[in-house]
RODO-2510 file (C-alpha; in nm, 4 decimals, decimal comma):
residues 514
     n   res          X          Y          Z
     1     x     8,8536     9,3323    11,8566
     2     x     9,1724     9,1060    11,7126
     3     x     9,3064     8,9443    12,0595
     4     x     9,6737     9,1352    12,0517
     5     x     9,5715     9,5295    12,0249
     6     x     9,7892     9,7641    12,1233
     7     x     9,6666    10,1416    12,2210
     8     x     9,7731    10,4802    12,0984
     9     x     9,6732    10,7459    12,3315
    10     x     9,6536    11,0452    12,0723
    11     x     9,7866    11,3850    12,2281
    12     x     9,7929    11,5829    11,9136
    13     x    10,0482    11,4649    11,7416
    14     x    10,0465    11,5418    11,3638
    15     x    10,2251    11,1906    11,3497
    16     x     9,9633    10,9738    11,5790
    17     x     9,8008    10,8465    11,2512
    18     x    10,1452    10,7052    11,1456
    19     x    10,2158    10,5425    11,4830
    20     x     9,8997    10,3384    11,4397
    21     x    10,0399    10,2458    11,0795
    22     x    10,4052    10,1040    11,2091
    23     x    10,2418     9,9299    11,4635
    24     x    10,0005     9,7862    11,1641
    25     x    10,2735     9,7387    10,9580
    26     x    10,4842     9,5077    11,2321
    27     x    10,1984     9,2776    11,2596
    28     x     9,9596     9,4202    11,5656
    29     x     9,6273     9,5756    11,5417
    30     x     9,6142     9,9392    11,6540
    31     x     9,3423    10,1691    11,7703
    32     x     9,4034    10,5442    11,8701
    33     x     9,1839    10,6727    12,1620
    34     x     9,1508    11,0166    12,3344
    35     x     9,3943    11,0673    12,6374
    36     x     9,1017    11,1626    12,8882
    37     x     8,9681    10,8078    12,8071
    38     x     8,8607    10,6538    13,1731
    39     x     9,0974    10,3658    13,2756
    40     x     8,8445    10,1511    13,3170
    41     x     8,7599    10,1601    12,9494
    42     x     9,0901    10,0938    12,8909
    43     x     9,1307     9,7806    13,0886
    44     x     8,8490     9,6200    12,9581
    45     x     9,0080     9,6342    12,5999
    46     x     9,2400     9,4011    12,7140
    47     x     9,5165     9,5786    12,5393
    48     x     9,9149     9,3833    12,4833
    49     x    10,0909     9,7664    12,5274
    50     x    10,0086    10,1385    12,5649
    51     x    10,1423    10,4517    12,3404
    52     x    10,2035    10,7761    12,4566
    53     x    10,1904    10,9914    12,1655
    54     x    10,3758    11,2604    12,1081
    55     x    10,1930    11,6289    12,0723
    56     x    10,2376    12,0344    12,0330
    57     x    10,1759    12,0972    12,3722
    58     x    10,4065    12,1668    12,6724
    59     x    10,3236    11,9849    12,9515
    60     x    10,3852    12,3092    13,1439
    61     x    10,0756    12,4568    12,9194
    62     x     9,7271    12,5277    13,1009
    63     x     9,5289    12,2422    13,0023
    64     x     9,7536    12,0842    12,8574
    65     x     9,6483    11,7233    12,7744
    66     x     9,7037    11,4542    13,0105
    67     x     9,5908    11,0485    13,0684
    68     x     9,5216    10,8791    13,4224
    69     x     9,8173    10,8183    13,6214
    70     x     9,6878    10,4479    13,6675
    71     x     9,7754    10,3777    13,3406
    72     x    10,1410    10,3401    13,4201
    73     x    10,0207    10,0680    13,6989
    74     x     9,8032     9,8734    13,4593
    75     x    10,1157     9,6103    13,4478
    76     x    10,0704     9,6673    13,0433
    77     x    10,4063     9,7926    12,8815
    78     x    10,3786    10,1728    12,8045
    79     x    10,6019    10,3749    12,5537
    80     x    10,6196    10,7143    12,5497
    81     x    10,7142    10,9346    12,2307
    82     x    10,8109    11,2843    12,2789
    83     x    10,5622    11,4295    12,4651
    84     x    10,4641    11,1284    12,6307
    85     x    10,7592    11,0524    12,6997
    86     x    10,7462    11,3912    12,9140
    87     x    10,4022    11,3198    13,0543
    88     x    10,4912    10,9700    13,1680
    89     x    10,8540    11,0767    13,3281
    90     x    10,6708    11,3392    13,5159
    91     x    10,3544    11,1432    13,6701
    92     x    10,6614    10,8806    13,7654
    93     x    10,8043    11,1737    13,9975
    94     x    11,0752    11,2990    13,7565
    95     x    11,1818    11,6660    13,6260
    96     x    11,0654    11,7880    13,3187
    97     x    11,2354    12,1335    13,2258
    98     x    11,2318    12,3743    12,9018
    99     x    11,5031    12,3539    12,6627
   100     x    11,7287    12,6348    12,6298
   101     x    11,5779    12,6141    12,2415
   102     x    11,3638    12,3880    12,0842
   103     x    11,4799    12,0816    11,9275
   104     x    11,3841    12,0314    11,5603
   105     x    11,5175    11,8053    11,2908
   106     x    11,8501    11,5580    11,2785
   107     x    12,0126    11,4638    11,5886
   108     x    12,2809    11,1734    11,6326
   109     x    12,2206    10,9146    11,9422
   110     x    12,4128    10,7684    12,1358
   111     x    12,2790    10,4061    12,2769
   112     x    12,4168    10,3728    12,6316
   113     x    12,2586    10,0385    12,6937
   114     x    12,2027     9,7938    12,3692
   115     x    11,9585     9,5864    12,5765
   116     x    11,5415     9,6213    12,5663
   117     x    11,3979     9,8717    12,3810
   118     x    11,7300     9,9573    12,2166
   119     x    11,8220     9,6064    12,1140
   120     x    12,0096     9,5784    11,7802
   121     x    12,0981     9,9588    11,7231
   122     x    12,4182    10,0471    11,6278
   123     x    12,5845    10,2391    11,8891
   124     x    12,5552    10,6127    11,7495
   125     x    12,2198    10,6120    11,5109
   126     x    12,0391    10,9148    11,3434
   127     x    11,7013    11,0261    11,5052
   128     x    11,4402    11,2526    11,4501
   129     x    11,3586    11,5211    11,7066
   130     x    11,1129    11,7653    11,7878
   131     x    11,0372    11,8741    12,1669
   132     x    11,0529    12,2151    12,3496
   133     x    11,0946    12,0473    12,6513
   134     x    11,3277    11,7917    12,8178
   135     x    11,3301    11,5169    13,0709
   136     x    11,6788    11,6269    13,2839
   137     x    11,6813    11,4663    13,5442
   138     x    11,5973    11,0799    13,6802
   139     x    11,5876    10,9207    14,0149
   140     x    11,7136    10,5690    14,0547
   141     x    11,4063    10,3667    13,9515
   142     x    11,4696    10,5113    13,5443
   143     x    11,7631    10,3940    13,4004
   144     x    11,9377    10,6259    13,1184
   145     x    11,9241    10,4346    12,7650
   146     x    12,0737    10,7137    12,5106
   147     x    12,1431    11,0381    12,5113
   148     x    12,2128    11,3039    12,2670
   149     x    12,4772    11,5723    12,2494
   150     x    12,2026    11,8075    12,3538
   151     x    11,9356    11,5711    12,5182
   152     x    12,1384    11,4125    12,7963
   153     x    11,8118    11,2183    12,8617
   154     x    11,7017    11,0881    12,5000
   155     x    11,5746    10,6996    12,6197
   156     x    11,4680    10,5673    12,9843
   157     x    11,3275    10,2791    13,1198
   158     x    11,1811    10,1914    13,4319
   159     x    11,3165     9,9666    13,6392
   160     x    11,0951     9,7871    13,7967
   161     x    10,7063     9,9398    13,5875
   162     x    10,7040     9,8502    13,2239
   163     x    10,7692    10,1872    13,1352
   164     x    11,0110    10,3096    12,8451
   165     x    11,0615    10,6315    12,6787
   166     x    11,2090    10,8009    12,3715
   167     x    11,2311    11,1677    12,3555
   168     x    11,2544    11,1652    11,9896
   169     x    11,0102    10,9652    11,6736
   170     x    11,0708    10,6318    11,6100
   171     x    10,7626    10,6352    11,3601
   172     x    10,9087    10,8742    11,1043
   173     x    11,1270    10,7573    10,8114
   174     x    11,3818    11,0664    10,9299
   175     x    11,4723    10,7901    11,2124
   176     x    11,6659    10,4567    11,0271
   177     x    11,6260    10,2531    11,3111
   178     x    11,2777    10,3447    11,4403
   179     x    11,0565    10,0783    11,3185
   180     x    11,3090     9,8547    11,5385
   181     x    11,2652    10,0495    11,8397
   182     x    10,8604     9,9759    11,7882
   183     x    10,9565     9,6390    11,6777
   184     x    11,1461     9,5704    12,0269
   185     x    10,8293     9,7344    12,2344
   186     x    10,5590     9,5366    12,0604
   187     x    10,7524     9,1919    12,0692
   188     x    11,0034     9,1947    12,3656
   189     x    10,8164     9,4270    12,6046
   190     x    10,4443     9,3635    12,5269
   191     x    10,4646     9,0222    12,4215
   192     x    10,3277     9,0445    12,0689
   193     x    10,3140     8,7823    11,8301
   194     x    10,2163     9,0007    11,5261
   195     x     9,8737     8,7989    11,4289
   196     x     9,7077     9,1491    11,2566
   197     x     9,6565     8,9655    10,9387
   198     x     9,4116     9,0998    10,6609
   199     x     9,2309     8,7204    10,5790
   200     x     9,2102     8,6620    10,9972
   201     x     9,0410     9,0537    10,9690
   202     x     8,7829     8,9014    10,6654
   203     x     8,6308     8,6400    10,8567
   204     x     8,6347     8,8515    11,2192
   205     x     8,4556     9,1121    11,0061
   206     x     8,2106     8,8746    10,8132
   207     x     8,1228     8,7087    11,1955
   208     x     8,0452     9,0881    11,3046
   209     x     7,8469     9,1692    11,0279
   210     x     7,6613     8,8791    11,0127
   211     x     7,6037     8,9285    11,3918
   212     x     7,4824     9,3177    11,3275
   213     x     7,2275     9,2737    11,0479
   214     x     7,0981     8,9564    11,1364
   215     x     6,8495     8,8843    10,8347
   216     x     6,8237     9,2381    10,7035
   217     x     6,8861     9,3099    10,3589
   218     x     7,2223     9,5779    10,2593
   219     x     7,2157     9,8408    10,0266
   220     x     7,5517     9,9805     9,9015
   221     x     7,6417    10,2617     9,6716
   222     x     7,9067    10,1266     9,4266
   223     x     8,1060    10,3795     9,2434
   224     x     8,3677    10,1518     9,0747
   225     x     8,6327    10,3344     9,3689
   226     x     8,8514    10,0778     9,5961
   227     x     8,6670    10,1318     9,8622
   228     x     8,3180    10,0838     9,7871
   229     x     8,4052     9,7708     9,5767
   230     x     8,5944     9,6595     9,9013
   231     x     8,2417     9,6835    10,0877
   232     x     8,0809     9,5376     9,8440
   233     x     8,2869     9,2095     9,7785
   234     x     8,2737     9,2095    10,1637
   235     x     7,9339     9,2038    10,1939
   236     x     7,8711     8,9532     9,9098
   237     x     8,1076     8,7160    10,0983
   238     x     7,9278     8,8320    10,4202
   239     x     7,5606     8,7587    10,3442
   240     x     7,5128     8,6690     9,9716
   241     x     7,2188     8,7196     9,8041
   242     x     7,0903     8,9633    10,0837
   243     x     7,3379     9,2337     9,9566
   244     x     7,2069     9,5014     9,6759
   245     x     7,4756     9,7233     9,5651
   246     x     7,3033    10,0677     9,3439
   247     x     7,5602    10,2050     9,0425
   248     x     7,4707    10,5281     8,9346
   249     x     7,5734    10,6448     8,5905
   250     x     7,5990    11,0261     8,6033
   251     x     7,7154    11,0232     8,2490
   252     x     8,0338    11,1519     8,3716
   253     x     8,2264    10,8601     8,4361
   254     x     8,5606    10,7418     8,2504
   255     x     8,5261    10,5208     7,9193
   256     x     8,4764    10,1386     8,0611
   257     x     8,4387    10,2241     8,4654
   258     x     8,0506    10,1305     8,4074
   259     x     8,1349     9,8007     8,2347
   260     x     8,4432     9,7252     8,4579
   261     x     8,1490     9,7470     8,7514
   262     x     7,8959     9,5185     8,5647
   263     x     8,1174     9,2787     8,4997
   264     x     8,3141     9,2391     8,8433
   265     x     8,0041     9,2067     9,0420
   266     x     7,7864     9,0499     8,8517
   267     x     8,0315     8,8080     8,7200
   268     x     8,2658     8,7280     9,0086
   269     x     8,0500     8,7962     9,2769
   270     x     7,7517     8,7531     9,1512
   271     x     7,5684     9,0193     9,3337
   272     x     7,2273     9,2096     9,2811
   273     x     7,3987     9,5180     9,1362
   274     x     7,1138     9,8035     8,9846
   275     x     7,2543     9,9988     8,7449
   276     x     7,0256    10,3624     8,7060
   277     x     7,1474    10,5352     8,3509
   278     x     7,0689    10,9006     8,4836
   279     x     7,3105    11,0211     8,2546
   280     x     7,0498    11,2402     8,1104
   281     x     6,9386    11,4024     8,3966
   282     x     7,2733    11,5053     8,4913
   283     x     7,3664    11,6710     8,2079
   284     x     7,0541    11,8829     8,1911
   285     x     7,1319    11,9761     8,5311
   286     x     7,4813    12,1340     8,4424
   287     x     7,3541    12,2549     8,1333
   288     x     7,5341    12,6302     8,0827
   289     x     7,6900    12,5674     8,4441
   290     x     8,0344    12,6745     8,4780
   291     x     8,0977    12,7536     8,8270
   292     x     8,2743    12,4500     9,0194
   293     x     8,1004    12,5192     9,3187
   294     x     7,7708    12,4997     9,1535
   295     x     7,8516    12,2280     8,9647
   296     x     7,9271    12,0116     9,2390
   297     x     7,5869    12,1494     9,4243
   298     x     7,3842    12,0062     9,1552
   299     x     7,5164    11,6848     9,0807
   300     x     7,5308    11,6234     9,4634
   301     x     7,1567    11,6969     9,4911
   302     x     7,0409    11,4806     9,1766
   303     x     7,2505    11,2010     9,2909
   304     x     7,0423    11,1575     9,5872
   305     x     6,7390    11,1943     9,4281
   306     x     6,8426    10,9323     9,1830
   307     x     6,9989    10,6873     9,4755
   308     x     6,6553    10,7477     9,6997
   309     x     6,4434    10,6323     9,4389
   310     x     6,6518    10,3392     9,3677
   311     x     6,6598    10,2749     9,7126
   312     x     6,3026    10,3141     9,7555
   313     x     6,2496    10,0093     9,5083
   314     x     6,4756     9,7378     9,6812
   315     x     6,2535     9,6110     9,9443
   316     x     6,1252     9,6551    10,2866
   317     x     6,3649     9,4708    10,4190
   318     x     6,6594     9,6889    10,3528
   319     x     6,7158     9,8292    10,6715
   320     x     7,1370     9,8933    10,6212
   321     x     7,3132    10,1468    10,4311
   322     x     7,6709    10,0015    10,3786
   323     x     7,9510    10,3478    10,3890
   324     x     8,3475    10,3388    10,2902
   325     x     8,4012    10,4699    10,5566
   326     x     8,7679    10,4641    10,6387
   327     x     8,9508    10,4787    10,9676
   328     x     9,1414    10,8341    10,9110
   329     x     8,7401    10,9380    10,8458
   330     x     8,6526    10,8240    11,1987
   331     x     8,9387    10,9821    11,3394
   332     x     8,8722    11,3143    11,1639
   333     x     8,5102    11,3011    11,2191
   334     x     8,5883    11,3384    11,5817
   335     x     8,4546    10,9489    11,6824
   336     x     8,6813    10,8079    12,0040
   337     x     8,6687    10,5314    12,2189
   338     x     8,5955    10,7846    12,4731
   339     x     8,2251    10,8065    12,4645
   340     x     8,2439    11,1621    12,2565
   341     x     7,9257    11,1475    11,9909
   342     x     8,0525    11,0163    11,6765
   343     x     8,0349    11,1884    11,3708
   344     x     8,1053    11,0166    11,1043
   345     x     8,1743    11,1733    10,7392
   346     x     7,9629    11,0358    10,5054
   347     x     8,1572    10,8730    10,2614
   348     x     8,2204    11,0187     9,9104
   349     x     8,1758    10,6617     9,7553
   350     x     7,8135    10,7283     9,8271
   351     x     7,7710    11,0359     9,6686
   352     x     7,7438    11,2596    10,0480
   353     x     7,3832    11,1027    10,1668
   354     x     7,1787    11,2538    10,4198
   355     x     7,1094    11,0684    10,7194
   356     x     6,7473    11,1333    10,6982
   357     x     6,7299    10,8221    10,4450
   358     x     6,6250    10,6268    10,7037
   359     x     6,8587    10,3077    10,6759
   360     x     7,1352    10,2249    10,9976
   361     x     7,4863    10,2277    10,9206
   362     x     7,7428     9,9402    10,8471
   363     x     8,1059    10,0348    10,7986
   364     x     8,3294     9,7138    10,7375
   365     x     8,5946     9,9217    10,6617
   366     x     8,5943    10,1664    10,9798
   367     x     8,8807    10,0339    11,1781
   368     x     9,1559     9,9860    10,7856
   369     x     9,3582    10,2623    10,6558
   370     x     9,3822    10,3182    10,2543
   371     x     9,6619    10,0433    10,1840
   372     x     9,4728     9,8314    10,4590
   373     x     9,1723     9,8240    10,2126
   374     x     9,4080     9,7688     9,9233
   375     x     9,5024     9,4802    10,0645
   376     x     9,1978     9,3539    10,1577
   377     x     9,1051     9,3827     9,8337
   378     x     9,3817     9,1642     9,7396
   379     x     9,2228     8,8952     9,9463
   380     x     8,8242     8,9031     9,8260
   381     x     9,0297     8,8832     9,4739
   382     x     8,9123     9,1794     9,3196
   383     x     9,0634     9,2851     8,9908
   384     x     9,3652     9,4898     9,0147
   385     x     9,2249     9,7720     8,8427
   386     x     8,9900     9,7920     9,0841
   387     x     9,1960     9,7666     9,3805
   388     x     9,5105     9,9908     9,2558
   389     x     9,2999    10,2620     9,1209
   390     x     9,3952    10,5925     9,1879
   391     x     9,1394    10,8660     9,3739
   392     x     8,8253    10,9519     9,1368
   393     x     8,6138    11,2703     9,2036
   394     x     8,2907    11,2194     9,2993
   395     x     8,1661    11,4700     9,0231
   396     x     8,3235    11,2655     8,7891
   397     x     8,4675    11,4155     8,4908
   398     x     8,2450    11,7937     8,5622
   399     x     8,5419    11,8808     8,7479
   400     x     8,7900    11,8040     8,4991
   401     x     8,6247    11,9886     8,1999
   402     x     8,6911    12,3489     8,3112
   403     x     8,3946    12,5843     8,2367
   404     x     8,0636    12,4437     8,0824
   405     x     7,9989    12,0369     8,0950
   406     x     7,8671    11,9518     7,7607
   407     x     7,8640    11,5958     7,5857
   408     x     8,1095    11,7231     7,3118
   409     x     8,3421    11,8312     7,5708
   410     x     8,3405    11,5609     7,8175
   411     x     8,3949    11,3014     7,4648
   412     x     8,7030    11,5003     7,4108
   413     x     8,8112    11,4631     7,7875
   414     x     8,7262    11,0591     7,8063
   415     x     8,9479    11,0268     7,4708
   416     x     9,2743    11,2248     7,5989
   417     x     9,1927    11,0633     7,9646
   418     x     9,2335    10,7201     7,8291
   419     x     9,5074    10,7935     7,5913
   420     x     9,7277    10,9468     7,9177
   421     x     9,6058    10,6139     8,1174
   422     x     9,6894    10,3602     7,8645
   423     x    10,0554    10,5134     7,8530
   424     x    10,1363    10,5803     8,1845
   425     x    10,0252    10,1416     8,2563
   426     x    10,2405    10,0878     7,9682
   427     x    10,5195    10,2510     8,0991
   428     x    10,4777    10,0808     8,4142
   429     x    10,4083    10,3744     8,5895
   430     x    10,0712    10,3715     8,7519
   431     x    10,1644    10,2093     9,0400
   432     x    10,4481    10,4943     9,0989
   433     x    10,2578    10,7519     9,0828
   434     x     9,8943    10,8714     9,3388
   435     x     9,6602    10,9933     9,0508
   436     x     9,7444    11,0682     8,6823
   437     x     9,4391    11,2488     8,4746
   438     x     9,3484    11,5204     8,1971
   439     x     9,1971    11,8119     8,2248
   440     x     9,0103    12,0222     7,9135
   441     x     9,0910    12,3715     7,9621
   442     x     8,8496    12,6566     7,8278
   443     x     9,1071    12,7665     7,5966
   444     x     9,1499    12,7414     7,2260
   445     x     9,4567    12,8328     7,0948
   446     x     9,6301    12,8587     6,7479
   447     x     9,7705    12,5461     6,6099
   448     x     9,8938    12,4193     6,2370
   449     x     9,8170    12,0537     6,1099
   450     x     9,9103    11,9361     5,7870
   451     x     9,8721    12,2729     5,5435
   452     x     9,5876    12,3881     5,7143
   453     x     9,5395    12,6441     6,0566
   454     x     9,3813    12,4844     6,3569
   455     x     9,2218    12,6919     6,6590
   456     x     9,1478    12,3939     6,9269
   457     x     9,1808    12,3189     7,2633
   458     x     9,4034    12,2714     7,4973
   459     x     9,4436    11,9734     7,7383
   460     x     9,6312    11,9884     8,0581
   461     x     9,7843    11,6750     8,2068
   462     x     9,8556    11,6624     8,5717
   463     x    10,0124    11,3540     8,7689
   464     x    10,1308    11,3309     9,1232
   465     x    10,3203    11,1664     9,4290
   466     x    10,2315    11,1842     9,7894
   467     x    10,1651    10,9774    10,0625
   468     x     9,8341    11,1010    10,1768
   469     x     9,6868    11,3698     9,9778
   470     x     9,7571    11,6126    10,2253
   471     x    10,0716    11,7748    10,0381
   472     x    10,1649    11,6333     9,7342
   473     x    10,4380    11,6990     9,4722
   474     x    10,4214    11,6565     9,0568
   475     x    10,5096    11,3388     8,9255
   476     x    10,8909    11,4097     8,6957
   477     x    10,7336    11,1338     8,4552
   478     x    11,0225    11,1088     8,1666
   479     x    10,9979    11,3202     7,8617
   480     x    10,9525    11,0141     7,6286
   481     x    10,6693    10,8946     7,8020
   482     x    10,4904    11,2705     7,7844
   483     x    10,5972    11,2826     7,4678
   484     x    10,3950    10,9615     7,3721
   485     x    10,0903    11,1178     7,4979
   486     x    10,0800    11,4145     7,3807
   487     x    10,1669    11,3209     7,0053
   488     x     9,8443    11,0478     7,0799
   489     x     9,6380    11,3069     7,1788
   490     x     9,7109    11,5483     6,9494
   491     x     9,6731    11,3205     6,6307
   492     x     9,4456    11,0910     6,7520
   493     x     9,1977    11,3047     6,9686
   494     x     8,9488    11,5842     6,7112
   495     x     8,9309    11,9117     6,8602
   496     x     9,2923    11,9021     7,0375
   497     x     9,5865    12,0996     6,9127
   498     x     9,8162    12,1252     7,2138
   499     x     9,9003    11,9814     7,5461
   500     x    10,0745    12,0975     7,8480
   501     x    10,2185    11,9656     8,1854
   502     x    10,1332    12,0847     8,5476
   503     x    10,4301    12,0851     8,7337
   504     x    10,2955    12,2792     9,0624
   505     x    10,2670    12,1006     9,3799
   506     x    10,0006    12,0958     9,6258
   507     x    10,0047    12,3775     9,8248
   508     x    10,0110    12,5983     9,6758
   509     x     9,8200    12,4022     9,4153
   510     x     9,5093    12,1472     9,4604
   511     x     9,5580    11,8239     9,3106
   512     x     9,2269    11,8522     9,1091
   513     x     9,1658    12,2121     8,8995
   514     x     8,8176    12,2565     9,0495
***
């Protein structure tokens, strides 16, 4: 645990994730646990401040969530958002009423005291609300720090307990001044000096690993993906020559992703990297399969057939199965601080193995969000292809040749999916944009090149923007730059007369077809 950690207690907020981010993001390590966690637990994680998070409930519901009253006696600084601010206001003895309407979107603030919490706002600031309920009225030991034109009680502090409040979200973008309001919390109230630094994370994580496999040997599934390589390069910095990472070549992968692997890891890192060409075996497997659903059935089942055998051939001495595991996958898989069983999502980087494989779990990556690991991978120096590259199925390519997965048809697919790459890093867009890919649609229509008819297919290209994958929104890439590709693809790629644009966003769409 990095010695300044700060605590999120997690109500339900759809925003809890993103608290733990800002907090990141100014420089302090964050960790979101489940409200009903004992205080004792607590205490002994020697935590620098406390957040309340905010959450759907009313704290006049019937089991509505709640957290020890102790908490707010710990003599750690606590700030409540929205609902916590409720749910801290009320254990201190105050009244917590509905609103004559719920409160949702835009709201101007007045700051009545520019001191604390609110230091450096400008004295009427835009802020983002959403409550049902208010806080209305305060004895004497909360002091009034803003109020809206509708929330008469929009900021508070305690006067005496290192309590403060904010009745609206200082994490969302919607709120200019926000990330100074957190700022002000984690460095004037808790006493933060914003040490959360990924190469102080490295070494913490190398000692723990070290620690946790003692002499063992690792195996980890390498897919090519950023997150896999980032467990990889961390275990080869970890414990050397006692890592064994396992490629497996489906035969569906992009042009170069196999060599790109080879060559990073055996070169740079010099790892014991297998590489099993079951490219063969694949492909007979989908072999007159067009269903998606099916599709991904059977590659999932060969690929752990291929990965156990591999496995099987390393050594007796390989007792740990290194995951990707991510920390939105811990908090999704239902894992807490609070002694609930964990249960954690296999990673996709590993292909979805069962647990019956018989190896332990290591998961350097379990406490970093995605642009955590990015920048991670920034530090162990892996290439920037590697560590930039946007979201790849784990079915590879099967799920981007719509219908029946044959070797003509996923040739024609790797040729228009490097064309559309090479462009969009030319025009400097890769970076800009979440994930940019072609998809081979089972249609052939009519087409006319030089004096003679055509009847080819067609090739969709889809590119998009979002933030977490959650929702996401088509990329408006400029008409020059589509224009590029498609004249590449159409002259350059055999079998491909026309190309089109997706321009739905997800919902209603998916980001992939299949």
């Amino acid at each position: 645990m990095p010695t300044e950690t700060v605590l999120i207690l997690d109500f339900g907020s759809q925003f809890a994730q993103l608290i733990a981010r800002r907090v990141r993001e100014l420089g302090v390590f964050s960790l979101l646990v489940a409200p009903g966690t004992p205080i004792e637990k607590l205490r002994s994680l020697n935590a620098k401040g406390i957040i309340l998070s905010g959450g759907p409930s009313s704290v006049f519901d019937e089991g509505a969530p709640t957290c020890d009253p102790a908490i707010l006696d710990m003599g750690v600084p606590v700030l409540g958002i929205c609902y916590g601010m409720q749910l801290g206001c009320r254990m201190l003895g105050c009244d917590v009423r509905p609103a004559a309407a719920r409160e949702y979107g835009r709201a101007q603030l007045d700051v009545l005291d520019g001191a604390g919490l609110l230091h450096g706002l400008p004295a009427r600031t835009t802020v983002w609300m959403s409550h049902g309920d208010q806080v209305r009225d305060v004895h004497g030991d909360l002091a009034v720090l803003a109020s809206t034109d509708t929330c008469p009680v929009a900021a508070v502090a305690h006067r005496s307990k290192p309590f403060f409040g904010v009745q609206f979200h200082p994490e969302v973008t919607h709120t200019p001044h926000g990330v100074d309001i957190l700022r002000n919390f984690l460095y004037g109230s808790c006493g933060c000096s914003g040490t959360w630094r990924m190469a102080d994370f490295l070494e913490r994580e190398c000692e723990r690993v070290r620690a946790e496999i003692g002499g063992d040997r690792v195996i980890c599934g390498l897919s090519g993906g950023v997150d896999s390589s980032v467990v990889a390069a961390l275990l080869a910095r970890a414990i050397g020559d006692r890592l064994t990472c396992i490629f497996v070549d489906n035969g569906l992968l992009r042009h170069g992703e196999r060599d790109l692997v080879e060559s990073t890891f055996r070169g740079a890192f010099d790892v014991d990297l297998r590489v099993i060409d079951a490219s063969r075996e694949f492909l007979s497997d989908l072999a007159g399969v067009a269903d998606p659903q099916e599709k991904r059935r059977r590659i999932g089942h060969r690929f752990i057939d291929v990965f156990r055998g591999a496995a099987a051939g390393v050594g007796a001495d390989a007792r740990w199965l290194a995951q990707g595991t991510l920390y939105p996958d811990v908090i999704e898989s239902g894992a807490s601080l609070a002694g609930t069983a964990a249960n954690i999502k296999l990673h996709h980087n590993v292909g979805g193995l069962p647990e019956n494989l018989g190896f332990r779990l290591v998961e350097p990556l379990r406490d970093l969000f995605k642009d955590e690991v990015r920048r991670l991978g920034e530090v162990l120096a892996l290439p920037p292809q590697i560590v930039w590259r946007h979201p790849f199925p784990g079915p590879g390519l099967a799920v981007r040749v719509i219908g029946e997965v044959t070797p003509e048809r996923l040739a024609i697919l790797r040729d228009c999916d490097e064309i559309l790459l090479e462009e969009i890093v030319s025009a400097d867009l890769y970076r800009a944009t979440s994930q940019v890919f072609a998809v081979l649609l089972p249609v052939r229509t009519v087409g006319v090149m030089g004096d003679g008819r055509t009847y080819d297919s067609v090739v969709a290209l889809r590119a998009v923007t979002t933030e977490d994958f959650m929702t996401a929104d088509w990329a408006r890439l400029p008409y020059d730059v589509l224009a590029r590709i498609s004249a590449r693809i159409i002259n350059e790629v055999k079998g491909v007369n026309r190309v089109v644009y997706d321009v739905s966003s997800k919902p209603p769409a998916t980001i992939e077809w299949e």
